[in-house]
C-alpha positions as CSV (number, residue, x, y, z in Angstrom):
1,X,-6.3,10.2,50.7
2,X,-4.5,6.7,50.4
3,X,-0.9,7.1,49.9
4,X,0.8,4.3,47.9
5,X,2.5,2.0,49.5
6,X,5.5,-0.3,48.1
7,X,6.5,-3.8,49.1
8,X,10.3,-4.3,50.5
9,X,12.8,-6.7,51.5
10,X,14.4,-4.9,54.6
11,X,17.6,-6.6,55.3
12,X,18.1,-6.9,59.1
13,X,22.1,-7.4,58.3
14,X,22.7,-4.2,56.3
15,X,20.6,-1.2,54.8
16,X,22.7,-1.7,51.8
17,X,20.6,-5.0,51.1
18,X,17.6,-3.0,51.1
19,X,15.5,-3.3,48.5
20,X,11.6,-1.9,47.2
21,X,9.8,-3.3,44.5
22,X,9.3,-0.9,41.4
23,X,5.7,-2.3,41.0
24,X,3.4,-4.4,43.8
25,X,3.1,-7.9,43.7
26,X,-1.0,-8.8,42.5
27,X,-1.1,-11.3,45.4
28,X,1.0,-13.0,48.4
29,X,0.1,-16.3,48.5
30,X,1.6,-18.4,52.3
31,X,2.3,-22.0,52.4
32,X,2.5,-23.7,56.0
33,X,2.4,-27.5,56.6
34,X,3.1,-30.2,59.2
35,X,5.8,-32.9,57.5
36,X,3.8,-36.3,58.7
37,X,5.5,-39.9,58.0
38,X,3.3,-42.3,56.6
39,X,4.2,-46.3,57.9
40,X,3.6,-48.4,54.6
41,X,3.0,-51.7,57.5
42,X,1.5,-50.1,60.1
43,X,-2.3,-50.0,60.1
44,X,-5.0,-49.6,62.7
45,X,-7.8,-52.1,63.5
46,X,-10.3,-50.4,60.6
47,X,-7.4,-50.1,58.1
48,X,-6.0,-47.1,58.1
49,X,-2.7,-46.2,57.8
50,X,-0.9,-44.9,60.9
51,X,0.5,-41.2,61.3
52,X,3.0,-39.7,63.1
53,X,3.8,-36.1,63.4
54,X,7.2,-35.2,63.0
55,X,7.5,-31.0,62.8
56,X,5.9,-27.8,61.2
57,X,7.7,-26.7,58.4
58,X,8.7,-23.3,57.7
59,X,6.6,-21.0,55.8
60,X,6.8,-19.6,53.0
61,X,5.5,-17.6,49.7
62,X,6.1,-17.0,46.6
63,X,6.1,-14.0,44.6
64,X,5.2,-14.4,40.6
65,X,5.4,-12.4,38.0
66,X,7.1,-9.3,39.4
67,X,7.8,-6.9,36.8
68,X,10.6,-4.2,36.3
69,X,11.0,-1.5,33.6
70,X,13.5,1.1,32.7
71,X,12.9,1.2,29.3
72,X,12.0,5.1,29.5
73,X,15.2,5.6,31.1
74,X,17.5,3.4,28.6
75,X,19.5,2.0,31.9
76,X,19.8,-1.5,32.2
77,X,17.5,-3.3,34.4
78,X,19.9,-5.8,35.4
79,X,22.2,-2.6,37.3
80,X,19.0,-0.8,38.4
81,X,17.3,-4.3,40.0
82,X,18.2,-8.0,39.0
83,X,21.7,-7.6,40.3
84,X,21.1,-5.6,43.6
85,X,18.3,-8.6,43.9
86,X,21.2,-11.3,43.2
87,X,22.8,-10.3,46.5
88,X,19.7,-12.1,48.3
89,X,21.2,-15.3,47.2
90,X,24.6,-14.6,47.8
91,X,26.3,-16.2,51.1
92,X,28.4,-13.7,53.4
93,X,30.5,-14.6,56.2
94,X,29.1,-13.4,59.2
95,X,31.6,-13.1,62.3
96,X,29.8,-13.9,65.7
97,X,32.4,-14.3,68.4
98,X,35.1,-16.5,67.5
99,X,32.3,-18.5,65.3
100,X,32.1,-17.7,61.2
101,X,28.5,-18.1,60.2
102,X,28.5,-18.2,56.4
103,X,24.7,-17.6,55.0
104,X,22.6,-15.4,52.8
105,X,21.2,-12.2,54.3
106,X,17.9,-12.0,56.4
107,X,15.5,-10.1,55.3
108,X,11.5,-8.9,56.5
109,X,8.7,-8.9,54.0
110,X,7.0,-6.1,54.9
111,X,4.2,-3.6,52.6
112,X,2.8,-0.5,54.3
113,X,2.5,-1.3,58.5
114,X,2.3,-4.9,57.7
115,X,5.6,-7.6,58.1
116,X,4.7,-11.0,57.1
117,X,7.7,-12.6,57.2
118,X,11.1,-12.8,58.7
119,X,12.9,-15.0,55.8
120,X,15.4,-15.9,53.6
121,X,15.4,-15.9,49.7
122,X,15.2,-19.5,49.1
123,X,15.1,-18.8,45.1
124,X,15.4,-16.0,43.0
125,X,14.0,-17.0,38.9
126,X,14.0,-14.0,36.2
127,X,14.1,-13.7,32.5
128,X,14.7,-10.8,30.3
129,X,11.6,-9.9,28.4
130,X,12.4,-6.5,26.4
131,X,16.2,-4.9,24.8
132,X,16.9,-2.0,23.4
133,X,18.6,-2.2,20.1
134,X,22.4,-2.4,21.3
135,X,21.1,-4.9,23.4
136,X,20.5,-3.4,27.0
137,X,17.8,-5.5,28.9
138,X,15.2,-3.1,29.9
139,X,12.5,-5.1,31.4
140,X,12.5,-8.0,33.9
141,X,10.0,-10.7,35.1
142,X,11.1,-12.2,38.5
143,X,9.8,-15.1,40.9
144,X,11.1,-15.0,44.3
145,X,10.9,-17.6,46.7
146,X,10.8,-16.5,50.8
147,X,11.5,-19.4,53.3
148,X,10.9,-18.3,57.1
149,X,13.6,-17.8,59.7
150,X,13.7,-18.3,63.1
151,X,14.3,-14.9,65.3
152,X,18.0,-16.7,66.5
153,X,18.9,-15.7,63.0
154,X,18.6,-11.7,63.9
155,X,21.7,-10.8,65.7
156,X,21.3,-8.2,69.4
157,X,22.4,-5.6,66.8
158,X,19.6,-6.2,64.1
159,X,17.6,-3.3,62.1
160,X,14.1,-2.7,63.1
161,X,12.0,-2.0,60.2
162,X,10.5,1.4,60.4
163,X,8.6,2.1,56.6
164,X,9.8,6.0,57.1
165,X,13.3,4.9,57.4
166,X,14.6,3.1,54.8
167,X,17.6,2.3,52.5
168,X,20.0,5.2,51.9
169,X,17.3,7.4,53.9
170,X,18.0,5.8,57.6
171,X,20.5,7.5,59.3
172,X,20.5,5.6,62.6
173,X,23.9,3.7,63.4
174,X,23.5,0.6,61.1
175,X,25.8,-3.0,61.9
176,X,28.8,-3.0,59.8
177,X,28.7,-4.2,56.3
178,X,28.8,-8.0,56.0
179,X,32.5,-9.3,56.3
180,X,33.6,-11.5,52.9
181,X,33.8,-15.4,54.3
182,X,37.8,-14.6,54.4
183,X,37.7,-12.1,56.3
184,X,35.2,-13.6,58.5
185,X,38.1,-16.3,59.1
186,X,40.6,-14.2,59.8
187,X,38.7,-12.1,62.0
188,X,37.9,-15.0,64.3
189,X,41.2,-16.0,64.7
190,X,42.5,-12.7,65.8
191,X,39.5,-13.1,68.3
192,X,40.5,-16.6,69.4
193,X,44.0,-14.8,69.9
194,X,43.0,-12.2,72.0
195,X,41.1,-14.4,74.2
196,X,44.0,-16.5,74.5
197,X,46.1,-13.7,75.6
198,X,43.6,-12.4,77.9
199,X,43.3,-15.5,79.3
200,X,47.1,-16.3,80.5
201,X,46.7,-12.5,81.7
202,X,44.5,-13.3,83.8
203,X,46.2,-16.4,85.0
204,X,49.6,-14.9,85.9
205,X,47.4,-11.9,88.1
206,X,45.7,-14.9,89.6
207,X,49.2,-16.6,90.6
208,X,50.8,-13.1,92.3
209,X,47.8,-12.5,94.2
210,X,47.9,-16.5,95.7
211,X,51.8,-15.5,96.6
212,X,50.5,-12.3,97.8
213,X,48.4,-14.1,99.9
214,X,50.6,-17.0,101.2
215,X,53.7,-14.4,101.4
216,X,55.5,-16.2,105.1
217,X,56.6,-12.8,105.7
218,X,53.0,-11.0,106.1
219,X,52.4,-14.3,109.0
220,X,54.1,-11.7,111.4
221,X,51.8,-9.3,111.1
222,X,48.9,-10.7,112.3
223,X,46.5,-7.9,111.7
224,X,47.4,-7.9,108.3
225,X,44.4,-9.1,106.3
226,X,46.0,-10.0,103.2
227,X,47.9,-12.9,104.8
228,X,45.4,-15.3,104.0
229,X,46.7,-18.8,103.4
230,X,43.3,-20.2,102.8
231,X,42.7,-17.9,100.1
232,X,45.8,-18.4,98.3
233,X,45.1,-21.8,97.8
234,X,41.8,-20.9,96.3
235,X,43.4,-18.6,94.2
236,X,45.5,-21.5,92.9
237,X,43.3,-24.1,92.1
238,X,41.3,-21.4,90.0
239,X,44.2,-20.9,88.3
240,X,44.9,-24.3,87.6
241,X,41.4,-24.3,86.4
242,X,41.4,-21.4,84.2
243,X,45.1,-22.8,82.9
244,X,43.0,-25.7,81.1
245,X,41.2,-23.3,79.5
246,X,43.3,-21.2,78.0
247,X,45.0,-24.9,76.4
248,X,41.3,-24.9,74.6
249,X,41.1,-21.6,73.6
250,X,45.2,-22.0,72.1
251,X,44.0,-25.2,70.2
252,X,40.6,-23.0,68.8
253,X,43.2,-21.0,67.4
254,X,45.5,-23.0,66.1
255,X,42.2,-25.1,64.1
256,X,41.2,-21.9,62.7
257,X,44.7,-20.5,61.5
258,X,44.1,-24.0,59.4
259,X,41.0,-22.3,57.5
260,X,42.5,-19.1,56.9
């Protein structure tokens, strides 16, 4: 026997993001197209106009006429689905490094074994159809738009869909919840800080072990294989090196304090 399957938006940043349709969409309709430019001048020898290929667009689909209901239950169907839906087109300041990415979440289309899409909601449309009679909305019509990402858009810690493990049911170690675009900022610049520190850290060990090295007093003891002149004056000129970029990584700092 078939078991009934529900379409999702599984959100490769954050379970909490998940979300499952209360009823299946009739159809998934894909568009995919090459963006062409057309030269109003140019023209061949028969007449035509000349084309040039410029790129593939990303694809995408549209979803119409998804439907929600609560009116058995009385709850309103903006708590129970437009609003958790509302987060899809909600940017979120994602901290990668000492980089803030700020952008919607990611999500993957998927129905049964099937993913068609690693996307973005490019536009969410609803209207209220049906109230109770103190006014709670209790059915929904939505239209979402899905715009195709590219996999540089799933971070090394990304979710892999599983349809058995989903939403508040996955228990694996999940990426932390999305940072706000503030905290994203301030995060980065205690990250540029740390790097900065690290970096004179390593500096200063990189200057003892050239005097180590080029200590006149370890010359006597020939043996010795830390006397090593040659080597101290490698040591230094990595150190100069890696003094120039711990001035970069002090000014990265200093720009970002500016955001914060």
């Amino acid at each position: 026997m078939t078991v009934l399957q529900k379409a999702r938006l599984f959100c490769t940043d954050n379970r909490d993001y998940d979300f499952q349709f209360l009823f299946n969409p009739e159809m998934l309709q894909f568009q995919e197209s090459i963006k062409v430019k057309d030269s109003k001048s140019a023209r061949t020898d028969q007449g035509t106009p000349k084309v040039s290929f410029e790129y593939p667009k990303a694809r995408s689909t549209t979803l119409n006429k998804i439907m929600f209901d609560t009116y058995e239950s009385g709850k309103s169907v903006m708590k129970e689905y437009i609003e958790k839906l509302q987060n899809s087109v909600k940017f979120q300041g994602y901290s990668s490094g000492g980089t803030v990415v700020s952008r919607p979440p990611i999500y993957q289309l998927c129905w049964g074994d099937q993913n068609y899409l690693t996307c973005f909601v490019e536009k969410l449309d609803y209207k209220l159809t049906m109230f109770l009679a103190d006014g709670t909305p209790v059915r929904a019509e939505v239209k979402l738009t899905l715009k195709e990402v590219d996999s540089s858009f799933l971070a090394a810690s990304a979710r892999t869909y599983n349809k058995d493990l989903f939403g508040s049911r996955d228990t694996r170690q999940q990426p932390a919840k999305p940072l706000s675009a503030g905290q994203a900022r301030e995060q980065a610049v205690r990250n540029a800080e740390e790097a900065h520190r690290n970096c004179l850290a390593q500096v200063d060990q990189m200057r003892q072990d050239a005097r180590h090295r080029n200590n006149r007093w370890l010359g006597f003891l020939k043996s010795n294989p830390d006397f090593n002149p040659q080597e101290a004056d490698r040591l230094n000129k990595e150190a100069d090196k890696r003094s120039k970029e711990c001035e970069a990584l002090q000014k990265e700092a200093e720009e970002l304090k500016k955001w914060v």
